[in-house]
Jmol script that loads the backbone (N, CA, C; Angstrom):
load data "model"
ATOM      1  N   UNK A   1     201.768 116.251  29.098  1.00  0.00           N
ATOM      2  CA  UNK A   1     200.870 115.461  29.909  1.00  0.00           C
ATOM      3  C   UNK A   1     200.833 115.999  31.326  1.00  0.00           C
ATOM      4  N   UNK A   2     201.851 116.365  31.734  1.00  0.00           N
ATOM      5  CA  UNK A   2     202.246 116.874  32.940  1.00  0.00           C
ATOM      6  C   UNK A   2     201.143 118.429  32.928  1.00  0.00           C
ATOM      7  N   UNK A   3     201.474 119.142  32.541  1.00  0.00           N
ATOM      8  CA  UNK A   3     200.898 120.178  32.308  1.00  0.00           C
ATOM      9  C   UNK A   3     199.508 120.261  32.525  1.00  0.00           C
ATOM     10  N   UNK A   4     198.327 119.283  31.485  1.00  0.00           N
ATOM     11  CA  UNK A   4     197.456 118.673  31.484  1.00  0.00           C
ATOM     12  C   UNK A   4     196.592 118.705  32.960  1.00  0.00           C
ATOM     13  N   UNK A   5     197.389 117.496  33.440  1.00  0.00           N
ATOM     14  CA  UNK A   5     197.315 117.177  34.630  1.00  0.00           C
ATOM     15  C   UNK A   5     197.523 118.287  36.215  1.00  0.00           C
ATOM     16  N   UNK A   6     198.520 119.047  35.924  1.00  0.00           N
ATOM     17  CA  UNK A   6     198.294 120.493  36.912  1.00  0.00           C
ATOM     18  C   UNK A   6     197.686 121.205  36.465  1.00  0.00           C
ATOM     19  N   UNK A   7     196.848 121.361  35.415  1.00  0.00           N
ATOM     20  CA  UNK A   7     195.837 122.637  34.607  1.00  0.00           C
ATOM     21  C   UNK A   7     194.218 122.123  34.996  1.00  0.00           C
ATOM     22  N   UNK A   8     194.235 121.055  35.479  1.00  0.00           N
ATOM     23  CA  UNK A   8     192.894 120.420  35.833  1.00  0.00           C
ATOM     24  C   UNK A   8     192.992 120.025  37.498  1.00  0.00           C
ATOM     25  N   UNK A   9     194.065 119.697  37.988  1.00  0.00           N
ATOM     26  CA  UNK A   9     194.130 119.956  39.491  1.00  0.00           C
ATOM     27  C   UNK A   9     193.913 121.511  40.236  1.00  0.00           C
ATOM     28  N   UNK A  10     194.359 122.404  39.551  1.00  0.00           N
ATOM     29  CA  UNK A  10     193.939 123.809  39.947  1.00  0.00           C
ATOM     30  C   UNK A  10     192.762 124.377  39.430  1.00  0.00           C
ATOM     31  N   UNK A  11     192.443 123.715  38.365  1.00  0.00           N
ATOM     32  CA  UNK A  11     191.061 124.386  37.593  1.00  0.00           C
ATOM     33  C   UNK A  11     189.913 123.631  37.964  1.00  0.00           C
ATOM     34  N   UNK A  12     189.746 123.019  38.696  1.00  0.00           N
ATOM     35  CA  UNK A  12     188.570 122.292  39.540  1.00  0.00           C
ATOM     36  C   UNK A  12     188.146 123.033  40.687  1.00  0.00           C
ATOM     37  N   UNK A  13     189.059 123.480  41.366  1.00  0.00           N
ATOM     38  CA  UNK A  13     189.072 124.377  42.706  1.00  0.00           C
ATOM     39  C   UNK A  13     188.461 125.440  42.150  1.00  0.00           C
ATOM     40  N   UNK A  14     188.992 126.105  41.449  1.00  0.00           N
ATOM     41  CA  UNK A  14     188.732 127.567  41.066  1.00  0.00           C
ATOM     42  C   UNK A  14     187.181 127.176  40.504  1.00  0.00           C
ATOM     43  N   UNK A  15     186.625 126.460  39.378  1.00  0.00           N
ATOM     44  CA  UNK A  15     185.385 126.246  39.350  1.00  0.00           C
ATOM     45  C   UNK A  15     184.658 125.896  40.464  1.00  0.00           C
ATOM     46  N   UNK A  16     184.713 125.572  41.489  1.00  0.00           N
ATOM     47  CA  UNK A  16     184.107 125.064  42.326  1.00  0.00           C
ATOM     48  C   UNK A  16     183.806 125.875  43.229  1.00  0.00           C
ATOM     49  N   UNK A  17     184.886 127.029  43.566  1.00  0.00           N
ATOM     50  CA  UNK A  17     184.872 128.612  44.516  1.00  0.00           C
ATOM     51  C   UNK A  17     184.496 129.608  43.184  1.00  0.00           C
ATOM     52  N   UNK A  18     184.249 129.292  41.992  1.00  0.00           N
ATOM     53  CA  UNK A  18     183.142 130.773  41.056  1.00  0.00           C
ATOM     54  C   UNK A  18     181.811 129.610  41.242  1.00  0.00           C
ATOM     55  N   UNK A  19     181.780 128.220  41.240  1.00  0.00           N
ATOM     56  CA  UNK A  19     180.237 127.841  41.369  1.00  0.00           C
ATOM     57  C   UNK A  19     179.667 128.360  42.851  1.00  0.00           C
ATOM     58  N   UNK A  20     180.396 128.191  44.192  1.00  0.00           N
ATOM     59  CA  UNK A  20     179.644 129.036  45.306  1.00  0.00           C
ATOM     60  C   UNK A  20     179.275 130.295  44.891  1.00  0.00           C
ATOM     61  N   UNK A  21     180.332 130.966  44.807  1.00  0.00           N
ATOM     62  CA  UNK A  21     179.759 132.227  44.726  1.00  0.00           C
ATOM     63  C   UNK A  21     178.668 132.507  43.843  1.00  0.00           C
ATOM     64  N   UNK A  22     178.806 131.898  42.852  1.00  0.00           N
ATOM     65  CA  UNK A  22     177.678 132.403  42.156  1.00  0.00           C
ATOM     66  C   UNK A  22     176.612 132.190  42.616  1.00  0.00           C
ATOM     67  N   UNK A  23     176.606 130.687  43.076  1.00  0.00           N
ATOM     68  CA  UNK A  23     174.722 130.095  44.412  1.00  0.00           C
ATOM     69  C   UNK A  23     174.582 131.027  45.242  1.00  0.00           C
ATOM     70  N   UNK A  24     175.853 131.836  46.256  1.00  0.00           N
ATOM     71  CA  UNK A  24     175.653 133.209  47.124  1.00  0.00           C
ATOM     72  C   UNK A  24     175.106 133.956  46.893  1.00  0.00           C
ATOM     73  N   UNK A  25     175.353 134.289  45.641  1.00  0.00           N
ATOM     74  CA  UNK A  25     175.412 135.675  45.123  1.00  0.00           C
ATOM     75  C   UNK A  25     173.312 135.499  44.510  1.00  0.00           C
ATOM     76  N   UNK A  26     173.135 134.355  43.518  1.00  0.00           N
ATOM     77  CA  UNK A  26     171.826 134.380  43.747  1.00  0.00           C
ATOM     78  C   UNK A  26     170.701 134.278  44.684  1.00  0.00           C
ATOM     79  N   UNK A  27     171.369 133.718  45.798  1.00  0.00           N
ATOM     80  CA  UNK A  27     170.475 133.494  46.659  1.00  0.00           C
ATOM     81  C   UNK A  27     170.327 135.157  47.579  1.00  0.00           C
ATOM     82  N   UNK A  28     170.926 135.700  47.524  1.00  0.00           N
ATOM     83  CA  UNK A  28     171.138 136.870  48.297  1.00  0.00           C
ATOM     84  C   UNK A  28     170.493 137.914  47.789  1.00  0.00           C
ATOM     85  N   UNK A  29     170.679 138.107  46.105  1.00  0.00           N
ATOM     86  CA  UNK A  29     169.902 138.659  45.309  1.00  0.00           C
ATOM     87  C   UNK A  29     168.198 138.216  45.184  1.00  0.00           C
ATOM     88  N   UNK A  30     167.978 136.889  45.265  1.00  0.00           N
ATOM     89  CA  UNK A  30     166.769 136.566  45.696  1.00  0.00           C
ATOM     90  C   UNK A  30     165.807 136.900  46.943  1.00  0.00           C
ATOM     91  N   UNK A  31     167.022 137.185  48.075  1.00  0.00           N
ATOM     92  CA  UNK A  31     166.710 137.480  49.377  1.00  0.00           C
ATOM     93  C   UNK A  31     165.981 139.004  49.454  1.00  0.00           C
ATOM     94  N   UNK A  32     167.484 139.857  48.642  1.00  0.00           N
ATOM     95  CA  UNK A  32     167.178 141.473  48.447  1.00  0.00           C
ATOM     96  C   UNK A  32     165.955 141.849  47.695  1.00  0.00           C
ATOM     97  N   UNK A  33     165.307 140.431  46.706  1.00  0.00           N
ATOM     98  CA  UNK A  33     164.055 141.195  45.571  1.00  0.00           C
ATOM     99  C   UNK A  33     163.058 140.739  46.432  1.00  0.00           C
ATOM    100  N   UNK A  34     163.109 139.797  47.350  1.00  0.00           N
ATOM    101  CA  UNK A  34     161.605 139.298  48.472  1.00  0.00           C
ATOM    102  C   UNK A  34     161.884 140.276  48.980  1.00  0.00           C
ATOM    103  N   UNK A  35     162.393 140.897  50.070  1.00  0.00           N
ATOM    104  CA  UNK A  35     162.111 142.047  50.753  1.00  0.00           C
ATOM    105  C   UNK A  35     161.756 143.384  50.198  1.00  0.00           C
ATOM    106  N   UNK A  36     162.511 143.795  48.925  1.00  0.00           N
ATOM    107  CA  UNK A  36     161.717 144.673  48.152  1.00  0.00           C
ATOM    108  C   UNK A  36     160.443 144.566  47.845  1.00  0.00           C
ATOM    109  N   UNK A  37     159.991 143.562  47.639  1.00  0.00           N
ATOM    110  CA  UNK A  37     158.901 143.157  47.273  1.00  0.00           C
ATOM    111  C   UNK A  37     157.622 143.061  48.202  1.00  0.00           C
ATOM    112  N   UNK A  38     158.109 142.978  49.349  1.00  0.00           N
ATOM    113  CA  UNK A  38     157.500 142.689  50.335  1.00  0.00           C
ATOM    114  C   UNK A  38     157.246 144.079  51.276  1.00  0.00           C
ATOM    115  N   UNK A  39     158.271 145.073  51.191  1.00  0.00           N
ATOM    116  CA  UNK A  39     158.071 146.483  51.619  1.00  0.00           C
ATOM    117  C   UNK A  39     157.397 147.445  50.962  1.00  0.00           C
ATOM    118  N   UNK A  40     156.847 146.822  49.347  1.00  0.00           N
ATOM    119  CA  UNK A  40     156.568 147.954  48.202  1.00  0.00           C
ATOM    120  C   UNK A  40     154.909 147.738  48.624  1.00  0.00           C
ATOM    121  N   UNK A  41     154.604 148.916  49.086  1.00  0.00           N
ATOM    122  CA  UNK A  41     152.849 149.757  49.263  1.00  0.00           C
ATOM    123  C   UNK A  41     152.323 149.180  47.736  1.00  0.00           C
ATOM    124  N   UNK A  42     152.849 149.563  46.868  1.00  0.00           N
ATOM    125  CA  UNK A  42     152.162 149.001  45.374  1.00  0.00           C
ATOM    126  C   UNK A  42     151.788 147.562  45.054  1.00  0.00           C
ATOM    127  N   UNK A  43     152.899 147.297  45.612  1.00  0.00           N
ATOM    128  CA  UNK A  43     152.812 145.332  45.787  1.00  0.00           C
ATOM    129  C   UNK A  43     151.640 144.665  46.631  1.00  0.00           C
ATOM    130  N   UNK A  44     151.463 145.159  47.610  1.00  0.00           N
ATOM    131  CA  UNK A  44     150.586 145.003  48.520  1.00  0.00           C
ATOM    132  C   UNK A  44     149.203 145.455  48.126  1.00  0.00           C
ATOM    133  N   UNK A  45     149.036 146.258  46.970  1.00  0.00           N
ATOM    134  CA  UNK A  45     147.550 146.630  46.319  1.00  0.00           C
ATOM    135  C   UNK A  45     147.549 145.833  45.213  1.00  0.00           C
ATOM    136  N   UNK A  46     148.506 145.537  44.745  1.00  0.00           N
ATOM    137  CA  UNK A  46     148.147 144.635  43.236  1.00  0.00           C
ATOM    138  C   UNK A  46     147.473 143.345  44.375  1.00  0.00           C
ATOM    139  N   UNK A  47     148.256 142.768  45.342  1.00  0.00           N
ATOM    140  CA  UNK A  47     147.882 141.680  45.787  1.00  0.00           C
ATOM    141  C   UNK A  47     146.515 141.607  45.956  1.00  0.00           C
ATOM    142  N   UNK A  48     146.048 142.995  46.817  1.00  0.00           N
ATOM    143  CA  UNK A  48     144.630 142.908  47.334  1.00  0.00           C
ATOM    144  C   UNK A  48     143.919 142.835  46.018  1.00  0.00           C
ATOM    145  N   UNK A  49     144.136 143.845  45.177  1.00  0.00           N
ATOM    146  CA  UNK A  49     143.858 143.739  43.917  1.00  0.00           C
ATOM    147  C   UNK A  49     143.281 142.596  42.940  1.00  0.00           C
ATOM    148  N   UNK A  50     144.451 141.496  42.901  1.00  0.00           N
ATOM    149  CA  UNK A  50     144.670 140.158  42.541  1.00  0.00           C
ATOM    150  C   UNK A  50     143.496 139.517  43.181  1.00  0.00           C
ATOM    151  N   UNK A  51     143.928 139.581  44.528  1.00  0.00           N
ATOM    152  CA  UNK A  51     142.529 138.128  45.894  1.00  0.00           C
ATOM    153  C   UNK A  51     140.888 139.185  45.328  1.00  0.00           C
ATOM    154  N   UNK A  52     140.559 140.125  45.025  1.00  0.00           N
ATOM    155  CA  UNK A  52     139.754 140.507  44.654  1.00  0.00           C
ATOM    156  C   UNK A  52     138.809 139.895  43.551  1.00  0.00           C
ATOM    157  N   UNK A  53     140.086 140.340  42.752  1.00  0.00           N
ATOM    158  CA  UNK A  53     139.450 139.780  41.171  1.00  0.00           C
ATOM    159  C   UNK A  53     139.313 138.113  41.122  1.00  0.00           C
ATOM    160  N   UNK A  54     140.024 137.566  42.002  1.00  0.00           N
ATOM    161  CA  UNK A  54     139.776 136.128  42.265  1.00  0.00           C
ATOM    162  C   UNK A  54     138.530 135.479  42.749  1.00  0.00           C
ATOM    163  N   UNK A  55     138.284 136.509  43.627  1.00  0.00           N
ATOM    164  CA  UNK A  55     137.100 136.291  44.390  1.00  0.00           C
ATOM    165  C   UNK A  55     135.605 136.731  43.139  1.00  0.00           C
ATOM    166  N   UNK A  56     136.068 137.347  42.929  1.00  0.00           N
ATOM    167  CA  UNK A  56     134.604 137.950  41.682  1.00  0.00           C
ATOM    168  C   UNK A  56     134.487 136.725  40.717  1.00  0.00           C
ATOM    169  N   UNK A  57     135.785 136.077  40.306  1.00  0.00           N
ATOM    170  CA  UNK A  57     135.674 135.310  39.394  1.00  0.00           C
ATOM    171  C   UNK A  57     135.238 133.976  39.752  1.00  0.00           C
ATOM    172  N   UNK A  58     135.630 133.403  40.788  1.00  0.00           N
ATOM    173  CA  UNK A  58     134.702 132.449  41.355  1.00  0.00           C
ATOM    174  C   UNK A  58     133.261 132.559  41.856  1.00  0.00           C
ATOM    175  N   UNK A  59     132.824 134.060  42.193  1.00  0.00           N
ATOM    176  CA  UNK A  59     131.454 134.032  42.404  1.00  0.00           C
ATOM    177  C   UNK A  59     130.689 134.186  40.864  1.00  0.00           C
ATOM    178  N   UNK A  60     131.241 134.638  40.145  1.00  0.00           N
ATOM    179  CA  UNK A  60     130.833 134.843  37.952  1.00  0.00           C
ATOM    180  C   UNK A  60     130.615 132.841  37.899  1.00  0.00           C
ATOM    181  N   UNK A  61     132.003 132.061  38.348  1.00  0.00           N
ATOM    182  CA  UNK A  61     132.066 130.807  37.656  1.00  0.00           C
ATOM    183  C   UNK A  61     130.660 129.959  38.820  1.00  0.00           C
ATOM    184  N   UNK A  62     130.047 130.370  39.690  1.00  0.00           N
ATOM    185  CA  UNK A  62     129.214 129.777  40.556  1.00  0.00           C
ATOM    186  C   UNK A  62     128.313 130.237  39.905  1.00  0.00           C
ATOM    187  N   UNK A  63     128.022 131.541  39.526  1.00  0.00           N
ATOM    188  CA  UNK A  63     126.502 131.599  38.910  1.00  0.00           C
ATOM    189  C   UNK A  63     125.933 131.121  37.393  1.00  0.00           C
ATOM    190  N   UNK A  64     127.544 131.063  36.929  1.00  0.00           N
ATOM    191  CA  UNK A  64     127.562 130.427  35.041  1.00  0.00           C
ATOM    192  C   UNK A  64     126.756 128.993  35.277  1.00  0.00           C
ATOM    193  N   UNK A  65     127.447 128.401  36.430  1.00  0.00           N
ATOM    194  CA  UNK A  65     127.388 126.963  36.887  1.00  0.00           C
ATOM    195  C   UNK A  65     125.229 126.557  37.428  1.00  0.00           C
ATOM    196  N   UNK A  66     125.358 127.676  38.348  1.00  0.00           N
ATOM    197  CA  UNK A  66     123.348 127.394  38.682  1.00  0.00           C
ATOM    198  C   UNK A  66     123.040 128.116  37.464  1.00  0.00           C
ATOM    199  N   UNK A  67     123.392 128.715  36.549  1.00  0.00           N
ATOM    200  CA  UNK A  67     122.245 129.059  35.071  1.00  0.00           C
ATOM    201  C   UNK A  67     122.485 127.600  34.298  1.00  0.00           C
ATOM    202  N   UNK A  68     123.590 127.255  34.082  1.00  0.00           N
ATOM    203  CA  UNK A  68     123.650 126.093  33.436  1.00  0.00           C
ATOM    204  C   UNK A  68     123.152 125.034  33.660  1.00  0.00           C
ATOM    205  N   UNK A  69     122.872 124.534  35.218  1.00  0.00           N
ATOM    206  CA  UNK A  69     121.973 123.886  35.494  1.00  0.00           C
ATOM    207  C   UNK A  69     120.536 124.163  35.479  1.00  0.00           C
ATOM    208  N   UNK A  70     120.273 125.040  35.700  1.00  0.00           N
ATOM    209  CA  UNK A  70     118.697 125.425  35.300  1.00  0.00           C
ATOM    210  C   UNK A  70     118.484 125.345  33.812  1.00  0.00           C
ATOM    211  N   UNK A  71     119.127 126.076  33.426  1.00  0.00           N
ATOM    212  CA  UNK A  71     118.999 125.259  31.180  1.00  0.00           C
ATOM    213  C   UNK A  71     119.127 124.091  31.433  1.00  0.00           C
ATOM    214  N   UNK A  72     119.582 123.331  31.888  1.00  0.00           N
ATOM    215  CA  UNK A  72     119.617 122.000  31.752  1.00  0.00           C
ATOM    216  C   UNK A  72     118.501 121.594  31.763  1.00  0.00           C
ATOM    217  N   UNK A  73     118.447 121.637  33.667  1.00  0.00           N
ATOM    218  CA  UNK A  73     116.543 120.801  34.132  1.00  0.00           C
ATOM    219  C   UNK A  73     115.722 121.606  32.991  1.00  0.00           C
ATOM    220  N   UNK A  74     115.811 123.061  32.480  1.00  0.00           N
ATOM    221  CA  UNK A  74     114.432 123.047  31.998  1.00  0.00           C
ATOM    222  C   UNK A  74     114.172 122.811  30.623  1.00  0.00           C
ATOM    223  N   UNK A  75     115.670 122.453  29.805  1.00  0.00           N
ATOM    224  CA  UNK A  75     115.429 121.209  28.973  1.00  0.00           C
ATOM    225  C   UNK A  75     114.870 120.334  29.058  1.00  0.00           C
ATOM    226  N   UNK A  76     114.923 119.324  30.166  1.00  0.00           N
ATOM    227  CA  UNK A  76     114.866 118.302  30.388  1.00  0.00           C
ATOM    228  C   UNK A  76     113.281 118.038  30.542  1.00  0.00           C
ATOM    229  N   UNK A  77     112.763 119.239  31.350  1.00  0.00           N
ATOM    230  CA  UNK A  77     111.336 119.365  31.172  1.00  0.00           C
ATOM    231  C   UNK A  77     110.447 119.886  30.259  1.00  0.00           C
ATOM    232  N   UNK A  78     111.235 120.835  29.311  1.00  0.00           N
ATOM    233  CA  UNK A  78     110.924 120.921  27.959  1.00  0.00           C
ATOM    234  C   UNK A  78     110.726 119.380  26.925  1.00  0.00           C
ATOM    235  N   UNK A  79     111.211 118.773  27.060  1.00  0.00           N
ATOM    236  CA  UNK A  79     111.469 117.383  26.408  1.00  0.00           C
ATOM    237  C   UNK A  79     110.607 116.433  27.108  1.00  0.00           C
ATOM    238  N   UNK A  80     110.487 116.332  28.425  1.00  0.00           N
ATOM    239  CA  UNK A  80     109.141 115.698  28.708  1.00  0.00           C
ATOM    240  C   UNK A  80     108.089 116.208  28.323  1.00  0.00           C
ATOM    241  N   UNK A  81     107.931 117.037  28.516  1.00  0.00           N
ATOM    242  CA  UNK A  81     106.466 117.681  27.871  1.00  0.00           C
ATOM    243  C   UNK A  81     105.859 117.689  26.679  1.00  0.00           C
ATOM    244  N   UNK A  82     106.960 118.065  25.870  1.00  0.00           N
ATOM    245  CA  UNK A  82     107.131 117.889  24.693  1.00  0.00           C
ATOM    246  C   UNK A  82     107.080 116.304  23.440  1.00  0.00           C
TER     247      UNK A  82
END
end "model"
wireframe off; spacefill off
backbone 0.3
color backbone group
């Protein structure tokens, strides 16, 4: 029982100094891949890259949007007429 009891008074500590380190150790590694990331010339063209194709695709989903409304109204005036 004794035993028990000093095997869990020392083994709390020790989990508790490998749980920091390990939060250190990711956060630091997180730190080192943003700045890589952030210095890489390639990274910086996918981005422009990326806001590009974003931009095309919202001006594609604006014009899907006024054709679709024009089929619409000229349903609509197809059917009156009709």
């Amino acid at each position: 029982m004794i035993t028990l009891v000093s095997v869990a008074a020392l083994g709390i500590p020790i989990v508790a100094l490998l749980t920091k380190h390990q939060k250190e150790m990711a956060q630091m590694f997180a730190q080192q891949h943003h700045v890589q990331s952030a210095n890489n010339p390639e990274t910086a063209q996918m981005r422009e890259e990326v806001r590009l194709l974003r931009e095309q695709l919202n001006q594609q989903s604006i014009i899907l949007d006024d054709i679709w409304s024009h089929s619409k109204n000229l349903q609509e005036r197809v059917s009156e007429n009709g």
